[in-house]
N, C-alpha and C positions, 0 to 999 in steps of 0.2 A: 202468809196470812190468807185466810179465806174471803174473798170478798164477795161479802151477803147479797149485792145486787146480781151475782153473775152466775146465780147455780146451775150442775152441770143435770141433765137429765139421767138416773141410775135406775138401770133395770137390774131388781135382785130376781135370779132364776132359780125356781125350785125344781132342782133337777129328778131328783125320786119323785115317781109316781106310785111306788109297794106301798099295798095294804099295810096299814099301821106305823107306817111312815115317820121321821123324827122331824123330818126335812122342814117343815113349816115351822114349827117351834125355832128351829136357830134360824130359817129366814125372818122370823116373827123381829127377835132379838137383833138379828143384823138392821134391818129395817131401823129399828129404834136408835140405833148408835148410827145410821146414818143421818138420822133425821137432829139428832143430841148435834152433829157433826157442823152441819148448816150448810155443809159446800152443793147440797144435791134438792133436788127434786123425785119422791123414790117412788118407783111402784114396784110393788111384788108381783110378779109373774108366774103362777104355777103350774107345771107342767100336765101336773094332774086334771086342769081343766083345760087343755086345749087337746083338741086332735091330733094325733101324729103317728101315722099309720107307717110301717116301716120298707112298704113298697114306692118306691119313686119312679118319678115319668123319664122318659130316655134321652131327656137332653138336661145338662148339669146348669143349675141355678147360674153359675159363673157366665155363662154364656146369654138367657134371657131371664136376668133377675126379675124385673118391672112385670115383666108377663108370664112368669112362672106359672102353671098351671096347679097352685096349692090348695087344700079343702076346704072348702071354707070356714070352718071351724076351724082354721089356722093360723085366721085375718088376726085373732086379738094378740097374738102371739106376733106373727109379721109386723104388725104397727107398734107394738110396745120396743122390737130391736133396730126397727127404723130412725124409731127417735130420739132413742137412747145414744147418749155421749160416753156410757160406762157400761158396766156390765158388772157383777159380783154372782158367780156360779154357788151354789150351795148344793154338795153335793155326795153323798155319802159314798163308801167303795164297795163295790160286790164283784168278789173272787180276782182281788187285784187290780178291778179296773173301775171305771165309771158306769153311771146306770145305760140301757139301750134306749131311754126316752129322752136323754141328752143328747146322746149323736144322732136320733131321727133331730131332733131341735135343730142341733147344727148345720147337719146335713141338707134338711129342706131350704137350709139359705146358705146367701156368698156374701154377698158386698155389704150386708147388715155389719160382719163382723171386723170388715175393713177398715185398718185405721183407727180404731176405737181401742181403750186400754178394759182389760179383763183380771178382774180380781178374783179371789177362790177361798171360801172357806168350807170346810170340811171337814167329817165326821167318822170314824166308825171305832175298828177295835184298838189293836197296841199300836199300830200304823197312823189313826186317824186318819184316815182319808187319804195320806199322801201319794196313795199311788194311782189311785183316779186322778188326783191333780196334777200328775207326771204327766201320763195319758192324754190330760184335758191339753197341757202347756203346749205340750206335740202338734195337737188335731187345731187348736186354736190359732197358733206361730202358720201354719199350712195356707191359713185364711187373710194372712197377715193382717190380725189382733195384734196387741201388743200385753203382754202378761206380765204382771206384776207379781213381783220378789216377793215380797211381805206378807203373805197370806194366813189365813188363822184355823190351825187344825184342832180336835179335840178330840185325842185318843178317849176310849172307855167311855162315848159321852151316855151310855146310860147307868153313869155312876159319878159322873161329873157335874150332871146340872138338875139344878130343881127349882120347882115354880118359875117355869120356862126363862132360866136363867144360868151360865155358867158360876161353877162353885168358885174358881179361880177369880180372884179378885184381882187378879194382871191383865183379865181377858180384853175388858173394856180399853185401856191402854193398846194394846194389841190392835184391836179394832182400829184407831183412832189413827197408827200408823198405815194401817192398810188403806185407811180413808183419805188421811192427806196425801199419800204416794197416789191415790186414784183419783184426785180432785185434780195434782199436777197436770198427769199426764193428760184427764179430759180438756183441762185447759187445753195444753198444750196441742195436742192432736186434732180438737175444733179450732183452734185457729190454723193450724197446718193444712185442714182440708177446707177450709172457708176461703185461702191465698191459692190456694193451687191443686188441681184433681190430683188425687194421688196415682201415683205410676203402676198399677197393678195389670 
């Protein structure tokens, strides 16, 4: 059961920044079913509006997170995974992998994604996505995220959804598990790192 007084803070990521982009529309829709959901607190984060230049400085976040030297146009970005207890990637595939504005995202940080549970819903052709969210589980597991099972793809979605809606009347359902698996884990993992620094 979701307990109404305790929600967890969710950053949904709009991970495509391409011109003409789908990506907002299904973070649009995620948003809604998480907000229908009751467990979270949600903001949308889109990539498209923050900076993130693909050159990095010579010493790795893991080492000076606090004083990383990032652009400042990166601050709204930096505070919104800071205080997020979740995460849900939205993210379409290109040429089998994930977009290059999601691993500058990642890459420009460490300990944001420490410990924190990462959900994935995903987009494109007969694959739907699923092979950026391979990729993603990889690069994510590395930062020790914790990634969650139950994710929501949608092969052909420009043929699947209309009036920014999937046609699939199972999808909502769908959703709803990927929410309570990520409402779990948030519990779970803010109190694990509330008792004791995580071992990283």
């Amino acid at each position: 059961m979701v307990d109404m007084n305790d929600k967890h803070n969710l950053a949904i990521i709009v991970g495509s920044v391409r011109e003409g982009r789908f990506g907002p529309v299904v973070a649009s829709w995620v948003a809604d079913q998480a907000r229908t959901h009751g467990g979270f607190e949600v903001e949308v984060v889109d990539l498209a509006q923050v900076e993130l230049p693909l050159a990095l400085p010579d010493v790795s976040p893991k080492f000076s997170d606090e004083d990383y030297p990032r652009p400042a146009g990166m601050a709204p970005l930096t505070s919104a995974l800071d205080r997020a207890d979740a995460f849900i990637v939205v993210t379409p595939e290109y040429n089998h992998s994930y977009p290059a504005s999601l691993k500058a995202a990642i890459d420009w940080h460490f300990t944001h994604w420490t410990a924190k549970p990462v959900a994935f819903v995903s987009y494109g052709g007969a694959a739907g996505g699923r092979h950026a969210v391979l990729h993603l589980e990889n690069v994510l597991t590395e930062l020790h995220a914790v990634t969650i099972r139950d994710g929501l793809s949608f092969p052909f979605y420009y043929t699947a959804w209309q009036d920014g809606r999937p046609l699939d009347p199972e999808s909502s359902g769908y959703a709803k598990t990927l929410l309570d698996q990520l409402a779990w884990w948030a519990g779970a993992l803010r109190s694990a790192r509330e008792t004791a620094p995580y071992p990283a």
